[in-house]
C-alpha positions, 0 to 999 in steps of 0.5 A: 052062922056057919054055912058053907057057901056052896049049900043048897038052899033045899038042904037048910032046915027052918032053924037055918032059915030063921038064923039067915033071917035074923041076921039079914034084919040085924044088918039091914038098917046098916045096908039100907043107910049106906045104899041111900047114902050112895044114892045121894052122892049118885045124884051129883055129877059124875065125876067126869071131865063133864062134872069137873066145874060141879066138884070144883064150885062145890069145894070153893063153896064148901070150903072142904076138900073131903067131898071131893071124888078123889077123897072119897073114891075108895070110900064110895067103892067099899060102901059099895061092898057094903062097909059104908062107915068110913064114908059116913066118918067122912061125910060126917067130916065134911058137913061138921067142917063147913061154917053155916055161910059155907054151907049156904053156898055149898047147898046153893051149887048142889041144888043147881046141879040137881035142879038142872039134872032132875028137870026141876026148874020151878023149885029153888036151887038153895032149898034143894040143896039144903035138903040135900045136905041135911038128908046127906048128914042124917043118912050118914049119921043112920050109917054109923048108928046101924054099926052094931060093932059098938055094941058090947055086952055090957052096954046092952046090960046096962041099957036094960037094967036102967029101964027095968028099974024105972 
């Protein structure tokens, strides 16, 4: 829009506040995807020294390495800037590398480490942490579905002239 950083905002017209407006609900499904995606991934252990033997049972059972914090540090740290579709590629990577046994087993550590740090005792390990993972898989595929940079002028073109025509 143009706006100089450092304009009041007692200085922006309706038209400079419409603009803010359309741009802020044109991005924020990406926002709000890569914000829940962080969330999830806040939900695990840190990894700490503390959290070592979770990360470690994790990539034994999942067998991928691509969840693992030292693979996804940098990514994790730009969604936080607010560029969350590298880490949705990776998550994406990740769940698409696991076989549905190693999925089982990785959604069988998840759901324990949730269980145990969520105070949920009566509800299965296993059920958790498929939930999880799949709730993981959608968020990361909302991500990269809300990145508008795949929109090109003739694909929005065609888009509207197929439904028109029906």
């Amino acid at each position: 829009m143009d706006l100089a950083p450092h304009l009041e905002a007692g200085r922006l017209d309706v038209e400079g506040v419409a603009g803010v407006a359309v741009v802020a609900a044109a991005h924020s499904d990406g926002y709000a995807a890569t914000g829940h995606l962080l969330g999830l991934l806040a939900a695990l252990p840190a990894p700490t020294k503390a959290g070592e033997r979770f990360w470690s049972d994790l990539w034994r059972s999942s067998g991928t390495a691509y969840l693992l914090p030292v693979n996804i540090k940098d990514l994790v740290l730009r969604s936080l800037a607010g560029e969350g579709t590298a880490l949705a590629r990776q998550v994406l990577s990740a769940v698409d590398e696991m076989t549905p046994p190693q999925r089982g087993a990785a959604g069988e550590v998840i759901g324990q480490a949730l269980v145990e740090s969520d105070h949920l005792p009566d509800l299965k390990t296993q059920v958790i942490g498929e939930l999880w993972l799949r709730d993981l898989e959608l968020t990361a595929w909302r991500v990269l579905h809300a990145d508008r940079r795949s929109d090109d002028p003739a694909g929005r073109k065609a888009f509207l002239d197929a439904w028109t025509s029906v």
